[in-house]
Backbone as CSV, one residue per row, in Angstrom:
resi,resn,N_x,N_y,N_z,CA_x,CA_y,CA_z,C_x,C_y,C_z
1,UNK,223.950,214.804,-12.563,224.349,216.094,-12.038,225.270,216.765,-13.043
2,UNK,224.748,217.821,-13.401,226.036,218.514,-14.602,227.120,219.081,-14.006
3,UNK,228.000,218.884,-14.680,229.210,219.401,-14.165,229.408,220.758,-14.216
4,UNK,230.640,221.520,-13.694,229.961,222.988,-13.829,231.571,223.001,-14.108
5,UNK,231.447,224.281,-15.113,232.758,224.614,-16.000,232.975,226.077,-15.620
6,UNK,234.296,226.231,-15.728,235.157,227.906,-15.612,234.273,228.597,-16.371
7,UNK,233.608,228.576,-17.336,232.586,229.420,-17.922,231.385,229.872,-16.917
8,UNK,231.155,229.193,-15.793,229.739,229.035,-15.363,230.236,229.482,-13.756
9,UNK,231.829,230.118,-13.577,231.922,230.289,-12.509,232.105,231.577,-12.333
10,UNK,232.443,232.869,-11.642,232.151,234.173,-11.092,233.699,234.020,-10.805
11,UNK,234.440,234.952,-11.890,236.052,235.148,-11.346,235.915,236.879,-11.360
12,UNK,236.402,237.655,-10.505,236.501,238.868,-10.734,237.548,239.439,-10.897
13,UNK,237.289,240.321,-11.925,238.618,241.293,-12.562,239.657,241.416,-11.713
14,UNK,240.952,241.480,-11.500,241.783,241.888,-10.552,242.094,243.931,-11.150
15,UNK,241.533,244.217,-12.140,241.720,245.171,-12.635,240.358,245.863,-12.532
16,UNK,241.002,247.414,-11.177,239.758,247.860,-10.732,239.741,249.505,-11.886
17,UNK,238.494,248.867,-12.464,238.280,250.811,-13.674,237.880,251.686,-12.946
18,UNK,237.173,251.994,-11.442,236.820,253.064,-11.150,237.278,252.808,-9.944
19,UNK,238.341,253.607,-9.034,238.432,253.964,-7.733,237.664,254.321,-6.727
20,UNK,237.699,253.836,-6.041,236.573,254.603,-4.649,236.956,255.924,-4.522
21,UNK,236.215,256.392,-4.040,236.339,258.003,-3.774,237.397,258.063,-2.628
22,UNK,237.931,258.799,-2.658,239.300,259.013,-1.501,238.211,260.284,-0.676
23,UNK,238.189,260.037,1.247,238.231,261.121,1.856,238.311,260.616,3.476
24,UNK,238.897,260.873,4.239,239.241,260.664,5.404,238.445,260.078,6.358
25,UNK,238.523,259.123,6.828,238.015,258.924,7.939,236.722,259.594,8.739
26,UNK,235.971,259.730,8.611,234.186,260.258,8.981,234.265,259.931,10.469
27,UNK,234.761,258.864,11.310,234.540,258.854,12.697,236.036,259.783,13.595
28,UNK,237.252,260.159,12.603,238.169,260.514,13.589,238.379,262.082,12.877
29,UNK,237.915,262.015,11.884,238.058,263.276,10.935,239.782,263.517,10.180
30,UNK,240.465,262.546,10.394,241.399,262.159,9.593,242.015,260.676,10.253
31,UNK,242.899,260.034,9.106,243.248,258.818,8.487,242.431,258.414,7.561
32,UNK,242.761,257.310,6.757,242.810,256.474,5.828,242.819,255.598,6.652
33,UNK,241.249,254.666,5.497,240.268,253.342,6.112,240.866,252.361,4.798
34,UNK,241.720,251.654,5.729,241.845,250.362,4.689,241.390,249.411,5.430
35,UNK,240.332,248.197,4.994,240.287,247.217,5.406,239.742,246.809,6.833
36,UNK,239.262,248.025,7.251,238.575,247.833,9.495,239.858,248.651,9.394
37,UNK,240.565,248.923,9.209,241.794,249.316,10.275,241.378,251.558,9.381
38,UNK,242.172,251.992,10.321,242.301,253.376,10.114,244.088,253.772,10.932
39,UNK,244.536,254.473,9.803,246.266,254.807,9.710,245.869,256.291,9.694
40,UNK,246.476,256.741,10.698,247.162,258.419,11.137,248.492,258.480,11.221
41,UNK,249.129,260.049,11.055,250.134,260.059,11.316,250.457,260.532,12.712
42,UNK,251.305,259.597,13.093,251.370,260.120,14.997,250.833,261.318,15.734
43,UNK,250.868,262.179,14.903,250.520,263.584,15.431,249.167,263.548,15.498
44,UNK,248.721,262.579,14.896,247.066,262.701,15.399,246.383,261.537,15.625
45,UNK,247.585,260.370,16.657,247.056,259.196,17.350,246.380,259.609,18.729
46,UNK,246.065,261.055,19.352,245.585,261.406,20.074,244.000,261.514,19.483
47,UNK,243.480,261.242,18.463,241.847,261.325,18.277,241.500,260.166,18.126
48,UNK,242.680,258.703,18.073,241.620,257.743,18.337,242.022,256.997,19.741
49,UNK,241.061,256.523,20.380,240.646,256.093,20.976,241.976,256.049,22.446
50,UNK,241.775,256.713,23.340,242.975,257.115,24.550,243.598,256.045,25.115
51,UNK,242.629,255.369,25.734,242.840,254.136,26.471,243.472,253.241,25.528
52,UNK,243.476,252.576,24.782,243.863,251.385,23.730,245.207,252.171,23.198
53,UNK,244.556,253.398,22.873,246.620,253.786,22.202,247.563,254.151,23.341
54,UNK,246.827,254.157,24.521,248.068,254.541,25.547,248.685,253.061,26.028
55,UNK,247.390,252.870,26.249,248.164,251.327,26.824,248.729,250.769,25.653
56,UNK,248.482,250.773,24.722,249.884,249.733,23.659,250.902,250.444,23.753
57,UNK,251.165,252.074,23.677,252.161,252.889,23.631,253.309,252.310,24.974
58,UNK,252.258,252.284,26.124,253.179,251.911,27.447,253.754,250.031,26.981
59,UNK,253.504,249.414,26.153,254.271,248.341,25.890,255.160,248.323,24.619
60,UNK,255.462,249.289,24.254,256.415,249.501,23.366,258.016,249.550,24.007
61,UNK,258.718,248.859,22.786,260.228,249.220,23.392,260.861,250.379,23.123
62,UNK,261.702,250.811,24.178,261.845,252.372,24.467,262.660,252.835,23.336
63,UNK,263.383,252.188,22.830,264.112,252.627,21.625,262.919,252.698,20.044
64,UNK,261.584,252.229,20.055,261.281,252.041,18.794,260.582,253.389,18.459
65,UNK,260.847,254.102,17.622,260.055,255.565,17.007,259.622,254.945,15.783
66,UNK,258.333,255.463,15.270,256.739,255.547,14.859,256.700,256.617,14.362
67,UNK,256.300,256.837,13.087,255.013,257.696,12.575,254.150,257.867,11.853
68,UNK,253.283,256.312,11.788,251.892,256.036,11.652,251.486,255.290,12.753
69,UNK,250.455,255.170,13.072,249.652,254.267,13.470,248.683,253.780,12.922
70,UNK,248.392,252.109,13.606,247.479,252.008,12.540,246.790,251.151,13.461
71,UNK,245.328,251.740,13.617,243.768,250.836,14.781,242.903,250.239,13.870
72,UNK,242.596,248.907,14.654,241.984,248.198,14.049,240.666,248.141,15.334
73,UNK,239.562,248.855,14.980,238.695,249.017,15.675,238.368,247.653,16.448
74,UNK,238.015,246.569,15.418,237.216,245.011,15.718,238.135,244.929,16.593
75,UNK,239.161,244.380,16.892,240.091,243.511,17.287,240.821,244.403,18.646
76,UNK,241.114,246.076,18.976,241.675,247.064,19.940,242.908,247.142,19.162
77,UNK,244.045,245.973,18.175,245.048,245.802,18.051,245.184,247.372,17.419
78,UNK,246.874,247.234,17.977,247.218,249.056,17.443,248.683,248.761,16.855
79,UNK,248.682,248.865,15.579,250.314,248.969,15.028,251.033,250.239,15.116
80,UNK,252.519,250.246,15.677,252.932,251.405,15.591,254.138,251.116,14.499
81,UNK,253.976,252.115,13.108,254.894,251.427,12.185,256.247,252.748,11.727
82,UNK,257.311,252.507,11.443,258.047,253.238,11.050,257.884,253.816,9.435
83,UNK,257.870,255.076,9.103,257.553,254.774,7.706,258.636,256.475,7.791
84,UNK,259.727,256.680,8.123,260.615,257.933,8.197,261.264,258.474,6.860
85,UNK,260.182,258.205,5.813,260.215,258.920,4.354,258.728,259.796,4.206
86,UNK,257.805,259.333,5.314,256.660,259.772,5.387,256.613,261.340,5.177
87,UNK,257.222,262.422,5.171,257.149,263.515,4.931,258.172,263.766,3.870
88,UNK,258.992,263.346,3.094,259.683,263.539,2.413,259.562,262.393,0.513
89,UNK,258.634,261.388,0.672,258.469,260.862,-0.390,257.259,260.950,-0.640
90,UNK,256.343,261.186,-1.696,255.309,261.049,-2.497,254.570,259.792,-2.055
91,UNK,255.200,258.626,-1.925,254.839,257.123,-1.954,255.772,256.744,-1.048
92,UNK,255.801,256.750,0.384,256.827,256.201,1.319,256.794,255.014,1.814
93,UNK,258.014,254.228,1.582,257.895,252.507,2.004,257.469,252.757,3.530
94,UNK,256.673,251.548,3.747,256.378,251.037,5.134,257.639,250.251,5.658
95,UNK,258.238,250.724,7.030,258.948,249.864,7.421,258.695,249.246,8.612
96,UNK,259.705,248.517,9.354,259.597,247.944,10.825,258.120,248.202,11.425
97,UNK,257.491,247.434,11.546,256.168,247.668,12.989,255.910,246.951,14.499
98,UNK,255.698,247.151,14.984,255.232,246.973,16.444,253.897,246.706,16.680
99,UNK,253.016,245.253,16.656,251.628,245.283,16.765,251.375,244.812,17.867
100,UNK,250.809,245.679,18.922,250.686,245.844,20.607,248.907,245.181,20.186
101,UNK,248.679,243.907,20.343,247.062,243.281,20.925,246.609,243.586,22.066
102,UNK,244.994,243.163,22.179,244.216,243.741,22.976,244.900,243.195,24.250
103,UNK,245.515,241.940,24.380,245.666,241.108,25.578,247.156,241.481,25.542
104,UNK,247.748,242.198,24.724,249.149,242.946,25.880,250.468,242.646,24.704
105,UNK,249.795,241.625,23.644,251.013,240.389,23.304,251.433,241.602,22.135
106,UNK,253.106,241.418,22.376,253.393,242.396,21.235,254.145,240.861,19.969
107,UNK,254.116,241.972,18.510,254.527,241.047,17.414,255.204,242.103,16.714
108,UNK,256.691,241.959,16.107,257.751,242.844,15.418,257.152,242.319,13.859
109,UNK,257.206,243.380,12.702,256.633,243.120,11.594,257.857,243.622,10.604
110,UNK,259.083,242.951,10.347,259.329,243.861,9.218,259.226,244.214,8.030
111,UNK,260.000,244.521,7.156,258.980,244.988,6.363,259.175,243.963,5.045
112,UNK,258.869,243.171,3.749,258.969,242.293,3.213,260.301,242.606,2.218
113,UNK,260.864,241.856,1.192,261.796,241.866,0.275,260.933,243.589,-0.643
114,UNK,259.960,243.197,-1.129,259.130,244.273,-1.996,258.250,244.760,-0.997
115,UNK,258.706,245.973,-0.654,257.986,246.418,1.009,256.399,247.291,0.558
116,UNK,255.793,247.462,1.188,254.380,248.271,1.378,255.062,249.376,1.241
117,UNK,254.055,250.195,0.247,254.244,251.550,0.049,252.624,252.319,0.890
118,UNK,253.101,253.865,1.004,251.776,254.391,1.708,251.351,255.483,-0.023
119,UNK,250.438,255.759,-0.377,249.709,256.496,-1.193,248.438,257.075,-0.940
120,UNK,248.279,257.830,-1.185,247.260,258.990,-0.483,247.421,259.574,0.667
121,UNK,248.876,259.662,0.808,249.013,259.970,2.456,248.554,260.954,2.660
122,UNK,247.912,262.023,2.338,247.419,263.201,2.424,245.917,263.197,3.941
123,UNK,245.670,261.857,3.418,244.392,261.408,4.093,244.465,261.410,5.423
124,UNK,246.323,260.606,5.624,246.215,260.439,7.162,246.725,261.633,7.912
125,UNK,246.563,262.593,7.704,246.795,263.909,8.376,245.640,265.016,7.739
126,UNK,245.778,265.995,8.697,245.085,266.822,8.688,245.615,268.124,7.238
127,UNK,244.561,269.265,6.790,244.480,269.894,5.549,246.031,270.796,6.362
128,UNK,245.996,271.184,7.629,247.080,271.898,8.081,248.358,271.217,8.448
129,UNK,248.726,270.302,8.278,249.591,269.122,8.886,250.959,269.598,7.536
130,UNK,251.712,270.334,8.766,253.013,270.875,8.068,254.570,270.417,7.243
131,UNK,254.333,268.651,7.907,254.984,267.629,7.557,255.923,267.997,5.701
132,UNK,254.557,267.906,5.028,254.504,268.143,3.456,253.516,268.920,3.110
133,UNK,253.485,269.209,1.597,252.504,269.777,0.602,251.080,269.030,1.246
134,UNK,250.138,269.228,1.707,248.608,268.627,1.421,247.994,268.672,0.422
135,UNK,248.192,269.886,0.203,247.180,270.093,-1.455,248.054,269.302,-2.525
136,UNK,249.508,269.419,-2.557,250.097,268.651,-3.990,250.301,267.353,-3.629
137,UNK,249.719,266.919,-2.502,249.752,265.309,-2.225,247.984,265.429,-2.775
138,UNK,247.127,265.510,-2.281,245.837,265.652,-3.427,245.846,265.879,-4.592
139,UNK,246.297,266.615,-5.497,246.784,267.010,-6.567,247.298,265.281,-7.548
140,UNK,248.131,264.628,-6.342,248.859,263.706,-7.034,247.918,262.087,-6.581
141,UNK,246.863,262.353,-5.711,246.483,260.960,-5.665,244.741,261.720,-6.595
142,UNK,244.595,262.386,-7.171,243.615,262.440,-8.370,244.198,262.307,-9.138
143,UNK,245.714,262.540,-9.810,246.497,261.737,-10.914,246.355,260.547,-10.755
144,UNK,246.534,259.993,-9.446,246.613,258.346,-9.665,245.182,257.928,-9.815
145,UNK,244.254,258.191,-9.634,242.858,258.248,-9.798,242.512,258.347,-11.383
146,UNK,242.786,258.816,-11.812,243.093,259.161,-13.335,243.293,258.031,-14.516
147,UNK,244.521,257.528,-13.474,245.176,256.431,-14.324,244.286,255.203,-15.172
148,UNK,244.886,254.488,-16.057,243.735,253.719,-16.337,244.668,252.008,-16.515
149,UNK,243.755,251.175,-16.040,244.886,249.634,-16.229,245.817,249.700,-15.262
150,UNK,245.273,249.862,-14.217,245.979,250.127,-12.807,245.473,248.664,-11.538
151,UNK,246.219,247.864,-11.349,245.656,247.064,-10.876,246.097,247.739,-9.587
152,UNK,244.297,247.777,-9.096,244.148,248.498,-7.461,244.589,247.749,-6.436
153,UNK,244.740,246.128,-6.961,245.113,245.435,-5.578,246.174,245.447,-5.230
154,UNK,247.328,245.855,-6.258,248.695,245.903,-6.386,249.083,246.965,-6.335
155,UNK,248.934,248.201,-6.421,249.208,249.355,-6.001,249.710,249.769,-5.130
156,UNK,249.918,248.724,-3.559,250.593,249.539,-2.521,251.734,248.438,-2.294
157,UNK,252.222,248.005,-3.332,253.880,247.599,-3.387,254.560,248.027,-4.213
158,UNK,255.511,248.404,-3.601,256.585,249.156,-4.096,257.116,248.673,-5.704
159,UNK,257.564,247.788,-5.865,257.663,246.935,-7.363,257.157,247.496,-8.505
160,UNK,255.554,247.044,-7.967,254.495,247.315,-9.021,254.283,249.297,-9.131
161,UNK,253.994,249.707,-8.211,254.795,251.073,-8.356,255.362,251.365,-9.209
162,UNK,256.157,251.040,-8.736,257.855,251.966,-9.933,257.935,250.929,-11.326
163,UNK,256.977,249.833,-11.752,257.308,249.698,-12.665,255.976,250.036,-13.771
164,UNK,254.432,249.819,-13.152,253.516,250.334,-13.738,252.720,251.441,-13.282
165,UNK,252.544,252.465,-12.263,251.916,252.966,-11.845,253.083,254.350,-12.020
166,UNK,254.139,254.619,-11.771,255.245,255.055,-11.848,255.539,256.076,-13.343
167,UNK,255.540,255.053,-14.373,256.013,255.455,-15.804,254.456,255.873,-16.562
168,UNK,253.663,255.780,-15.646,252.029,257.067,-16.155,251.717,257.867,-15.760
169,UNK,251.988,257.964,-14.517,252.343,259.371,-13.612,253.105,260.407,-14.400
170,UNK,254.202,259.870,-15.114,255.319,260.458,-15.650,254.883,261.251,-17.411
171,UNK,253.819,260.389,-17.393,253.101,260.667,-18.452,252.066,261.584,-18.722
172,UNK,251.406,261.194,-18.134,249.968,261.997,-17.127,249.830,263.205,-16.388
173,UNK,250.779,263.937,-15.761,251.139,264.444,-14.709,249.591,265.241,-14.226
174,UNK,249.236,265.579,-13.200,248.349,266.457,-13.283,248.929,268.022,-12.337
């Protein structure tokens, strides 16, 4: 039986050269599809799905304020996450979340040492959504689109951000 060597095995690039096309959500007509799940900004957790976001909403603790959500179709689970730079930063850390499951069970998420950043937020709101700029948040995720030697998997932590994705932007501008 021959042995089989790192030459003869299938490793893939962690370094993605062409981006997927960025455009909103096709079943809610806005958010951003990462992964099964789809992220809005509160103001428009009323287009997905009533029943599942009300009832997690009614098991939330009364003190916790939200403004993303984030549905994970497969599963009903609904995160409600704090991200209160969301209209005021370009790239806003993810903070504190609340993940309300189908069967009731809630789980507190905070946020890590090198926290989740959001990028393309443009996506999870609507072209009229008064929050921020829409168009110069588009404007700035076809700059990042642009970029080149951008590792895509690393892109939505903060770290890697501000230390490679950050200083080409600065370069680049569009």
């Amino acid at each position: 039986m021959a042995r089989q060597t790192n030459m003869s095995k299938h490793i893939p690039c962690a370094k993605s050269t062409k981006p997927k096309p960025l455009r909103r959500c096709r079943r809610y007509g806005v958010g951003r599809e990462i992964g099964g799940c789809v992220y809005v900004h509160r103001v428009y957790e009323h287009l997905l799905p009533e029943a599942v976001i009300q009832s997690a909403k009614a098991r939330l603790p009364t003190t916790f304020t939200y403004d993303v959500v984030k549905y994970r179709a497969a599963t009903k689970a609904v995160s409600f996450i704090r991200c209160p730079e969301f209209d005021t930063s370009p790239e806003p850390s993810v903070g504190e979340s609340v993940i309300v499951k189908r069967d009731g069970t809630i789980r507190t998420r905070r946020p890590p040492p090198d926290p989740e950043i959001y990028h393309h937020k443009w996506l999870f709101v609507a072209d009229d959504y008064c929050g921020f700029d829409v168009e110069q948040s588009k404007r700035r995720s076809h700059a990042i689109n642009q970029l080149h030697g951008i590792d895509r998997y690393r892109i939505g932590r903060k770290s890697y951000w501000e230390m490679q994705v950050l200083p080409k932007l600065r370069v680049n501008p569009s």
